[in-house]
C-alpha positions in Angstrom: -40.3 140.4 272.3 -42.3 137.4 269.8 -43.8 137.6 266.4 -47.7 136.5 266.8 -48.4 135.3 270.0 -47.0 135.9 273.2 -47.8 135.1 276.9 -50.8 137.4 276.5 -52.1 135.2 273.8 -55.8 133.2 274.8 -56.4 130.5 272.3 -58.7 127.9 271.3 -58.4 124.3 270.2 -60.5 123.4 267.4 -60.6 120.0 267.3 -60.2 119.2 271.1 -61.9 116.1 271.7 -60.1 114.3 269.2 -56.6 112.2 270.0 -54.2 114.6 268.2 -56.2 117.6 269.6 -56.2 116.1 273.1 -52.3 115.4 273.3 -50.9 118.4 271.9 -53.6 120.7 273.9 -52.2 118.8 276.8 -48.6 119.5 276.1 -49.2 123.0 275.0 -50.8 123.9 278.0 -48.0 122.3 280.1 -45.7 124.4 278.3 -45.0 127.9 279.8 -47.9 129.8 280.4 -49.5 127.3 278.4 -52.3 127.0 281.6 -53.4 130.9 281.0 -53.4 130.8 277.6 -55.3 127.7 276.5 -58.4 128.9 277.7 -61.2 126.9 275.1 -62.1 124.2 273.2 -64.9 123.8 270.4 -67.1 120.6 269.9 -70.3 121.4 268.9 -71.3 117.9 269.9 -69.8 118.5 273.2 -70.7 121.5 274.6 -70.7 122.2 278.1 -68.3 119.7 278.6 -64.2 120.1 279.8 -61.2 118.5 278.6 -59.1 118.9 281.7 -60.8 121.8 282.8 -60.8 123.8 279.9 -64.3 124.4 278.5 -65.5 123.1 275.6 -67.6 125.4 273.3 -70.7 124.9 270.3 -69.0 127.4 268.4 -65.7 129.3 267.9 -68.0 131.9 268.4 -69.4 131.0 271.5 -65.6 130.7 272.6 -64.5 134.3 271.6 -67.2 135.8 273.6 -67.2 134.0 276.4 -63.0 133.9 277.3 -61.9 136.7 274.9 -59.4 134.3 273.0 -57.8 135.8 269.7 -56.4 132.7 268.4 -57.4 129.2 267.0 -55.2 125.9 266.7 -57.3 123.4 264.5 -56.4 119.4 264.7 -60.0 119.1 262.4 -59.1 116.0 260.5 -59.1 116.9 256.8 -62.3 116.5 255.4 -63.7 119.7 258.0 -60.5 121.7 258.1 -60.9 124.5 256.2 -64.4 124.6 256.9 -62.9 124.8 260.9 -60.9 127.3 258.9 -63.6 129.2 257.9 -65.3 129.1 261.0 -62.5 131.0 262.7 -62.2 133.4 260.1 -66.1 134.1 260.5 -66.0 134.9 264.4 -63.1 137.9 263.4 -60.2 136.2 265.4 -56.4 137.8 264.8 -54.7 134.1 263.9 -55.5 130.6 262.8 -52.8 128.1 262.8 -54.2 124.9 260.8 -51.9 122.0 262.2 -54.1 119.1 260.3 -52.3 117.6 257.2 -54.1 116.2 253.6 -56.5 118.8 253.3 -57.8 118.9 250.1 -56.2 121.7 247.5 -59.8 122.3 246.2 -61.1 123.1 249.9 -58.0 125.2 250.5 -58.5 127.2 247.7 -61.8 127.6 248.3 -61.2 128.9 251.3 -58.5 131.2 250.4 -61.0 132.8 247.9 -63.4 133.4 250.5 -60.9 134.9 252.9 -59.5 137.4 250.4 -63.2 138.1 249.1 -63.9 138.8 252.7 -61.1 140.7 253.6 -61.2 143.2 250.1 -64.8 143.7 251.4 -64.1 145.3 254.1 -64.1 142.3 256.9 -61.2 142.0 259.4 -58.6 140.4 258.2 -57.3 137.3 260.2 -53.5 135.9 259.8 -53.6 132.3 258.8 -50.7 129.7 259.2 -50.9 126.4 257.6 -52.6 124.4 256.9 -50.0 121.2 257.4 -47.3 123.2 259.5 -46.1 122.7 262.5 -47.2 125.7 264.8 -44.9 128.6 266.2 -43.6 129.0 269.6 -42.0 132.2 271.6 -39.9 130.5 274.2 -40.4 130.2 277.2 -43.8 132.3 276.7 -46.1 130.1 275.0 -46.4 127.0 271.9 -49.1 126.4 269.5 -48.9 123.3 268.0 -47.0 120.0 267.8 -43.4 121.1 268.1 -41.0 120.1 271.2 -41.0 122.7 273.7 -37.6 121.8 275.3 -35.3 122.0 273.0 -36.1 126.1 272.2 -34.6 128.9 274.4 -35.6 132.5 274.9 -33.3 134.8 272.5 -32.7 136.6 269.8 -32.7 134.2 266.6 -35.5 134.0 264.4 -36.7 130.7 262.5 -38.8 130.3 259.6 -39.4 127.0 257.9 -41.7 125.4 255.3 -40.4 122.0 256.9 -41.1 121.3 260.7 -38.4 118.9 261.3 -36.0 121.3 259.8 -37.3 123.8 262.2 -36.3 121.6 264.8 -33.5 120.7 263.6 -32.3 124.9 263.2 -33.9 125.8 266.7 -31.8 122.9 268.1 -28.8 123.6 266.9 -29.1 127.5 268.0 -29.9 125.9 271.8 -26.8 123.8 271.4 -24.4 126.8 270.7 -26.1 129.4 273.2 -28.2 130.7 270.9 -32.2 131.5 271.8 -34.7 132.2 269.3 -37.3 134.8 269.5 -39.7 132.8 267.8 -39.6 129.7 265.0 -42.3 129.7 263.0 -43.7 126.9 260.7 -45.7 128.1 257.8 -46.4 124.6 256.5 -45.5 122.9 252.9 -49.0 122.9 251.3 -49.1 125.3 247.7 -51.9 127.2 249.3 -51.4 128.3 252.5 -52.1 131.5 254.9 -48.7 133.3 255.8 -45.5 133.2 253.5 -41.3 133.4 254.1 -42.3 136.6 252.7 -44.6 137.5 255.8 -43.0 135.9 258.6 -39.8 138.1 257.3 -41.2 141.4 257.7 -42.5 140.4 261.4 -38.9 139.3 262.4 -37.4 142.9 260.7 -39.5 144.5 262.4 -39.2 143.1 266.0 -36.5 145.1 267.5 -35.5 141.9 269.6 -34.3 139.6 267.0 -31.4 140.0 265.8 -30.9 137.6 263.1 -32.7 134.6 261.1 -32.7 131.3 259.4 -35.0 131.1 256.6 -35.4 127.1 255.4 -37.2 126.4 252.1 -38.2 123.5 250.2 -38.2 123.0 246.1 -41.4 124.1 244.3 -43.0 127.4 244.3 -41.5 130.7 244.3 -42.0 131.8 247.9 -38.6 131.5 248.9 -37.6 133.7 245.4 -39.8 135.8 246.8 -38.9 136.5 250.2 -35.2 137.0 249.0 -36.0 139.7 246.8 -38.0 141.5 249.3 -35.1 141.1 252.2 -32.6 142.3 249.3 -34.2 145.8 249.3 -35.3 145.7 252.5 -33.8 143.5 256.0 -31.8 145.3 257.9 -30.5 141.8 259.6 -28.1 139.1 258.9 -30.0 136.4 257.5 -28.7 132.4 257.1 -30.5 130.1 254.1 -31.0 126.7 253.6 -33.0 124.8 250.8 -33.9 121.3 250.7 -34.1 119.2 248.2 -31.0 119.9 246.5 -31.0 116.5 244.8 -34.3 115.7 244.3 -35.5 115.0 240.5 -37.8 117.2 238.7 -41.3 116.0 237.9 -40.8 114.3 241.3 -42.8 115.4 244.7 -41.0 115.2 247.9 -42.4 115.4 250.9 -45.0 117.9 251.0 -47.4 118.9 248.7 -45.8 121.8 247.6 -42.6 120.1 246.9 -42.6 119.9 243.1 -40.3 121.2 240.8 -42.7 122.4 238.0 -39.6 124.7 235.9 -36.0 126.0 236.3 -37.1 128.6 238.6 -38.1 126.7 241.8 -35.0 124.3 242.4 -32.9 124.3 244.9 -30.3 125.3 243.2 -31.9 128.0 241.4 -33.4 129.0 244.6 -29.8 128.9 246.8 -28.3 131.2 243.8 -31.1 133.8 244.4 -30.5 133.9 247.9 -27.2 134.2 247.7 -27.7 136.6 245.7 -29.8 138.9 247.6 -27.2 138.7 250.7 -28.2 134.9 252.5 -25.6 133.2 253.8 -26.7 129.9 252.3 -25.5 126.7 253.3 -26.5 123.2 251.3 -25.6 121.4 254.8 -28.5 121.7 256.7 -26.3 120.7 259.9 -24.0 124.1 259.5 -27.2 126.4 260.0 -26.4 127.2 263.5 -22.8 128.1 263.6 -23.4 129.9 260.2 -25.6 132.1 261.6 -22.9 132.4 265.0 -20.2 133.8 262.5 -22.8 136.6 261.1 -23.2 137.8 265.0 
């Protein structure tokens, strides 16, 4: 079983014309069952057209009704993301993952507002991931977005990241030992962004075919706090932690946008304690995550 999307999944690239949009449609696609599920692309400058044979669309709109698709990748570059955002959100599909990085935390916001606004009026809620992550795959079924398809296996392992490479780096390390995943998922390192740890969590306890997970964090923000309190009182699965940023200053970004240490609460240290804490198995070597989670099998 997946979290998300399996190989029933039909989604659309917002953003297909472009170079980014172009080489990771073209690898998705090529991955697994990427050919079924790839089924449209949205230009509104280049409608009527194909990239590769997959149609290219005015409107995510137009898309939906015309190939039934209930997803949306967006490679938008910044400055129209979150109104691509929007635009998905608008034509009632189930998920949005927002690959494109730098968008602005005004426009993100803005958009959040709107979704919720939408949502606690009675609209259908749609899942959003990202902006400024990496994607999520279910092996061997189907990718969405820019992560390497070969090094992830079909299995049983779950993997939740704020960091792509570190989701790389955990799903890799599983391959290495015999370990599949289920799915990884990349929720992106932006401070406002669609689906938490806290989320993607819940979806992995309660998918009957994983058996355990990694959850990787980052400084900054309480998410991670979060997440830990909730799988305290509630996972019924061993779960392995890793936070990065273990020596990184306060007052001093890292990384990703979300990566600041704004008080005691959100650093790593702080962060590994809670999770510990609340029954992780935390690790401040990010290269023991996969035989870590081996012993708790």
């Amino acid at each position: 079983m997946s979290i998300l999307i399996d190989r029933n999944t039909r989604v659309i690239t917002q953003g297909i014309t472009g170079k980014t949009g172009q080489f990771h449609t073209r690898a998705c696609r090529d991955y697994a069952n990427g050919r079924a599920c790839f089924v449209a692309g949205v230009n509104p400058k280049r409608a009527g057209e194909d990239f590769e044979g997959i149609p290219i669309f005015a409107s995510v709109a137009d898309a939906k009704t015309k190939t039934g698709a209930t997803a949306s990748v967006i490679y938008v570059p910044p400055a129209g993301a979150a109104d691509a955002i929007w635009e998905a959100v608008q034509a009632e599909l189930d998920l949005v993952i927002c690959i494109t990085e730098g968008i602005p935390v005004r426009d993100m916001l803005m958009v959040r507002n709107r979704m919720k606004a939408r949502e606690a009026a009675g609209g259908k809620p749609t899942l959003l991931l990202g902006p400024n992550c990496p994607g999520l795959i279910t092996p061997d079924e189907i990718k969405i977005g820019i992560m390497p398809g070969h090094i992830h296996r079909k299995g049983r392992i779950g993997v939740v990241s704020r960091s792509g490479t570190l989701t790389y780096e955990a799903v890799a390390q599983l391959t290495e030992i015999g370990l599949g995943q289920s799915s990884a998922v990349g929720i992106g390192g932006d401070p406002i962004n669609g689906l938490k740890h806290i989320d993607v969590m819940k979806l992995f306890n309660d998918d009957p075919e994983t058996d355990a997970v990694i959850m990787i964090g980052e400084i900054g923000g309480p998410d991670e706090a979060d997440a830990a309190r909730w799988c305290k009182a509630n996972m019924r699965k061993p779960i392995v932690g890793f936070i990065a940023g273990v020596t990184a200053p306060p007052g001093k970004r890292m990384g990703h946008a979300g990566a600041l240490i704004s008080g005691g609460a959100d650093t790593a240290d702080a962060k590994l304690a809670i999770m510990e804490a609340c029954g992780f198995k935390v690790t401040r070597n990010p290269s023991e995550m996969g035989r870590l989670l081996k012993s708790l099998l």
